[in-house]
N, CA, C and O atoms as a printed pandas DataFrame, in Angstrom:
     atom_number atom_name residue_name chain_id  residue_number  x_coord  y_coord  z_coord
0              1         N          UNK        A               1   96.909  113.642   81.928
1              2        CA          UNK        A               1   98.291  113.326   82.241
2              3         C          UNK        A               1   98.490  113.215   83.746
3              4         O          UNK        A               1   99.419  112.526   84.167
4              5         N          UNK        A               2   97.674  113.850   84.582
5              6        CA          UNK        A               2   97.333  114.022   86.057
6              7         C          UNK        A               2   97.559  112.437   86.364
7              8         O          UNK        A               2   98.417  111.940   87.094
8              9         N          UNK        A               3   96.667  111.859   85.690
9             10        CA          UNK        A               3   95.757  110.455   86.638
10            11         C          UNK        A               3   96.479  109.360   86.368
11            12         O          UNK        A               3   96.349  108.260   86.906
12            13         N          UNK        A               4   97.473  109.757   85.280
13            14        CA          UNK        A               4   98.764  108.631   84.932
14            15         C          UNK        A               4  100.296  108.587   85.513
15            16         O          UNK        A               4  101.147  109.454   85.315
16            17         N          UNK        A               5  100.433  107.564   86.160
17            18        CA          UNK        A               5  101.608  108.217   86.968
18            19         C          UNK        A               5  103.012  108.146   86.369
19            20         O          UNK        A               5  103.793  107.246   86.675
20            21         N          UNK        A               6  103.334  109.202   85.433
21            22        CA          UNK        A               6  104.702  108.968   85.021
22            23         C          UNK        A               6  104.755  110.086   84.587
23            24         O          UNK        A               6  103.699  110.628   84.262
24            25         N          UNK        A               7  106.129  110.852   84.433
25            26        CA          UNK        A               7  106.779  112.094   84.384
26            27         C          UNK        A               7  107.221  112.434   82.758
27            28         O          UNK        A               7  107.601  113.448   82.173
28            29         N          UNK        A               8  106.989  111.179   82.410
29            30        CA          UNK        A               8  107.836  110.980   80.989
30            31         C          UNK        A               8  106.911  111.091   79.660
31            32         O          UNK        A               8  106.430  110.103   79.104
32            33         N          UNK        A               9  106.753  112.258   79.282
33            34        CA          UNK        A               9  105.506  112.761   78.276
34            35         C          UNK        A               9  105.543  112.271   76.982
35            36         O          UNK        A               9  104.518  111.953   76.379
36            37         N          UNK        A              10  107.028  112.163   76.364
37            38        CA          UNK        A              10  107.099  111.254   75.434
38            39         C          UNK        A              10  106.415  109.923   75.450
39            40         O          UNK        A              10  105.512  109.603   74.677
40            41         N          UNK        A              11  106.949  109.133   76.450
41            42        CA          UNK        A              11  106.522  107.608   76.188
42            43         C          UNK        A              11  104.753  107.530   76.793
43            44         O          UNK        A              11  103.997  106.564   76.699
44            45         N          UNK        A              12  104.463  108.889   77.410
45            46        CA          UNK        A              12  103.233  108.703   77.588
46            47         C          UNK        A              12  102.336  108.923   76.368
47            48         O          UNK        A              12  101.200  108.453   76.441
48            49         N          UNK        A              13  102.703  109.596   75.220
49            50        CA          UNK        A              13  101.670  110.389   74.033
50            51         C          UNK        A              13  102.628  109.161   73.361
51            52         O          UNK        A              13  102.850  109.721   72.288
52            53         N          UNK        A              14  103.145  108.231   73.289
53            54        CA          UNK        A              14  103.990  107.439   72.335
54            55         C          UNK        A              14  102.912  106.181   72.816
55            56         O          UNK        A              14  102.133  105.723   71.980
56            57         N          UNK        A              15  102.929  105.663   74.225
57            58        CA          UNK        A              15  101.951  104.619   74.419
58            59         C          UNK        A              15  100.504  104.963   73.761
59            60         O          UNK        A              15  100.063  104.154   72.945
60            61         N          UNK        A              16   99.998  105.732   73.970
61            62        CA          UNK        A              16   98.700  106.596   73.727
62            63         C          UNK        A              16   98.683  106.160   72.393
63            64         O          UNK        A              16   98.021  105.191   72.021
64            65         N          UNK        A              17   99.516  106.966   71.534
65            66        CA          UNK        A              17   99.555  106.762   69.702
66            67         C          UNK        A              17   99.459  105.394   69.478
67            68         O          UNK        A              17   98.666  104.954   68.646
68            69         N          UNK        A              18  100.405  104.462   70.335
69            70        CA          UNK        A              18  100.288  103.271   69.784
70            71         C          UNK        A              18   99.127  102.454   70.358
71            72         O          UNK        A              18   98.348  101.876   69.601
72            73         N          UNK        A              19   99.058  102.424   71.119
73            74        CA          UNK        A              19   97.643  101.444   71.443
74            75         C          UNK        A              19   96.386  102.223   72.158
75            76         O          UNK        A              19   95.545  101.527   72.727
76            77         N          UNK        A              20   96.263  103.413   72.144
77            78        CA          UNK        A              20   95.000  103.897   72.860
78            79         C          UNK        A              20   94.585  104.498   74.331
79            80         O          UNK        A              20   93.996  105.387   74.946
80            81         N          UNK        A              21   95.341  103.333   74.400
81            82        CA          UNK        A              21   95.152  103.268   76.505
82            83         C          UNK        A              21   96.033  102.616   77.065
83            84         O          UNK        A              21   96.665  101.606   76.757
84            85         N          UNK        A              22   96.017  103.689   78.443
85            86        CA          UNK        A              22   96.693  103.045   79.680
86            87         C          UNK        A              22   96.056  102.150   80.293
87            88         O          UNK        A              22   94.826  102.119   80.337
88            89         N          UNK        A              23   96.908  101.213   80.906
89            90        CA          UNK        A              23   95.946  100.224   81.967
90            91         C          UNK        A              23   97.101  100.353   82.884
91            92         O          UNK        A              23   98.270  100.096   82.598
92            93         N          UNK        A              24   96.479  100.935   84.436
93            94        CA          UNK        A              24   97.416  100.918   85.389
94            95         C          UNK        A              24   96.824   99.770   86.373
95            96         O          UNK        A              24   95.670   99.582   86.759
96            97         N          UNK        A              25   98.363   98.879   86.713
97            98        CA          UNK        A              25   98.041   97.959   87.658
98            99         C          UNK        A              25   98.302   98.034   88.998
99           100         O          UNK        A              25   99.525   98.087   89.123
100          101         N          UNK        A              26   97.814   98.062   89.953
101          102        CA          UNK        A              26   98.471   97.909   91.538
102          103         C          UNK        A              26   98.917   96.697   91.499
103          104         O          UNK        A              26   98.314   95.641   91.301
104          105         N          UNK        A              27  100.381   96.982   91.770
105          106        CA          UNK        A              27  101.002   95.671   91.930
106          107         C          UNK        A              27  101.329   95.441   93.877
107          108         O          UNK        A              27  102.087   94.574   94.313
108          109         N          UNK        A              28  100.736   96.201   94.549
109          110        CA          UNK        A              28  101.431   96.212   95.678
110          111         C          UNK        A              28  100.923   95.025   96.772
111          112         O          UNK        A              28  101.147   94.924   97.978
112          113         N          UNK        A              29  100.224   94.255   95.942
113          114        CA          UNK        A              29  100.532   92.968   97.009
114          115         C          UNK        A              29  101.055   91.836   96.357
115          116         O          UNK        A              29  101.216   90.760   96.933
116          117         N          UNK        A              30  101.302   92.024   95.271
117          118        CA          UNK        A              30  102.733   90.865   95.178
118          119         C          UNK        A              30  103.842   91.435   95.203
119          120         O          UNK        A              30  104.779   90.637   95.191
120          121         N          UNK        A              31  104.318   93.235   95.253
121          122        CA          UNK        A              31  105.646   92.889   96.071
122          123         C          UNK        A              31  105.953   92.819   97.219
123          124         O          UNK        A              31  107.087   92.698   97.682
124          125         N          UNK        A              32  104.511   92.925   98.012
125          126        CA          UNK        A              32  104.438   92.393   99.704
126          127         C          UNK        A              32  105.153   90.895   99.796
127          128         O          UNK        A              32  106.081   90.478  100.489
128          129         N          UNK        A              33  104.293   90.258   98.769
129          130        CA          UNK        A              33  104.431   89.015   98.746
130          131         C          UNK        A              33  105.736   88.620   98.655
131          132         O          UNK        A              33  106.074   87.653   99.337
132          133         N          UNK        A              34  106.467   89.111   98.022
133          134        CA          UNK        A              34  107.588   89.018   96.741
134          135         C          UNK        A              34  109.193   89.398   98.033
135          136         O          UNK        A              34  110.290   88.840   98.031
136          137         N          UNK        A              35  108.661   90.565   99.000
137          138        CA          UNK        A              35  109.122   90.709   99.938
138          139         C          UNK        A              35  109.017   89.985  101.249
139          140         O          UNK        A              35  110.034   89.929  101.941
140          141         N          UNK        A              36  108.076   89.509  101.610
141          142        CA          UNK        A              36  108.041   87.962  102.264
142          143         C          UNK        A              36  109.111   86.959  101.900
143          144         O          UNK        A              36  110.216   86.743  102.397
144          145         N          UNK        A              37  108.480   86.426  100.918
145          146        CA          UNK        A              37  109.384   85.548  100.254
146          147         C          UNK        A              37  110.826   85.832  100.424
147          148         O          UNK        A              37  111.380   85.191  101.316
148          149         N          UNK        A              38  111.614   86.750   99.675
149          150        CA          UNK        A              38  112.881   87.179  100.399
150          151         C          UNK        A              38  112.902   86.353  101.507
151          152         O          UNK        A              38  113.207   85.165  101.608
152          153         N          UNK        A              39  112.367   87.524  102.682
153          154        CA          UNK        A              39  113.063   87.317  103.552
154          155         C          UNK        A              39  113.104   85.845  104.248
155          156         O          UNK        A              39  113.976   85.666  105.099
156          157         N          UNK        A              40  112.184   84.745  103.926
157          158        CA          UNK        A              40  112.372   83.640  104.020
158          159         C          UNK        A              40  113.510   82.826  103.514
159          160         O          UNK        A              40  113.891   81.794  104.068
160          161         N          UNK        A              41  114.137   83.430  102.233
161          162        CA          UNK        A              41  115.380   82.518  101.638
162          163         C          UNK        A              41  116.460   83.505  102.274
163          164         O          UNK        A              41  117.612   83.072  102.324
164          165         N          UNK        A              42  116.207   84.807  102.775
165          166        CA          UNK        A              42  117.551   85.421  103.397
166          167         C          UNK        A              42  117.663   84.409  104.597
167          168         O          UNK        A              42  118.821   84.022  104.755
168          169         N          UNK        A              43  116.955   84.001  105.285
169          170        CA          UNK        A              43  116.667   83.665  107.022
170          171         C          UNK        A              43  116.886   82.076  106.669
171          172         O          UNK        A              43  117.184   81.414  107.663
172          173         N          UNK        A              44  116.798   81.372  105.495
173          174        CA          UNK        A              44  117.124   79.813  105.212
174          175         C          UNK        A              44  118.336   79.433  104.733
175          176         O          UNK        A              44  118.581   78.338  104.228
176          177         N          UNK        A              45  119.534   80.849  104.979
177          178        CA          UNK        A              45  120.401   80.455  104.318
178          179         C          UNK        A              45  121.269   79.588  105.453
179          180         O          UNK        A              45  122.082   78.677  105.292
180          181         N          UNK        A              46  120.676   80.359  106.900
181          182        CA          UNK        A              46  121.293   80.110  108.159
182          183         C          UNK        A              46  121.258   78.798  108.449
183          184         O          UNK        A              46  122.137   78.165  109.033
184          185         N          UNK        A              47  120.019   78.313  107.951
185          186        CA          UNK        A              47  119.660   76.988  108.399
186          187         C          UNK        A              47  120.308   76.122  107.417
187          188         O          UNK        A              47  119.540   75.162  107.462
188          189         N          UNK        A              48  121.225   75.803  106.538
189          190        CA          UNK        A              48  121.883   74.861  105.709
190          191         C          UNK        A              48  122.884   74.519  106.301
191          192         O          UNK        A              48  123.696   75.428  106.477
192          193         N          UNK        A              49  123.203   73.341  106.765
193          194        CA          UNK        A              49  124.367   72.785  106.880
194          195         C          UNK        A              49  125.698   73.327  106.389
195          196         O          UNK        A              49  125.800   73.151  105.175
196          197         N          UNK        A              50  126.934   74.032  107.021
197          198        CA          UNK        A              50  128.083   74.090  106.195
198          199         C          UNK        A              50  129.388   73.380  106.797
199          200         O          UNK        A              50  129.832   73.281  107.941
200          201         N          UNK        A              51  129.876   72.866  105.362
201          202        CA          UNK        A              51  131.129   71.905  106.082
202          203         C          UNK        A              51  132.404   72.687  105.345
203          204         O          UNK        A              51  132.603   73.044  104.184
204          205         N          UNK        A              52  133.237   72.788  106.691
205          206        CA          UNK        A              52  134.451   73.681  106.659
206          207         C          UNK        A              52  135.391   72.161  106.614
207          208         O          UNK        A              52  136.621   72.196  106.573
């Protein structure tokens, strides 16, 4: 239960029962990515033409 990262013992012995195994993914370079991105459409909003 150590090497799995979640607090929640139910849905951990509930995943377990139902399929066997965990598969943990590092997701932390697509929300690098994902956070890039952002900030490119925050910073392109400046650049659109607006007509008052």
């Amino acid at each position: 239960m150590k090497l799995v990262p979640t607090t929640n013992m139910a849905a951990y012995l509930r995943k377990i029962a139902i399929d066997g195994y965990i598969i943990q993914v590092d997701h932390a370079d697509v929300k690098a990515m994902t956070a890039e991105i952002q900030k490119i459409g925050v910073n392109s909003v400046y650049l659109l033409p607006v007509d008052l």
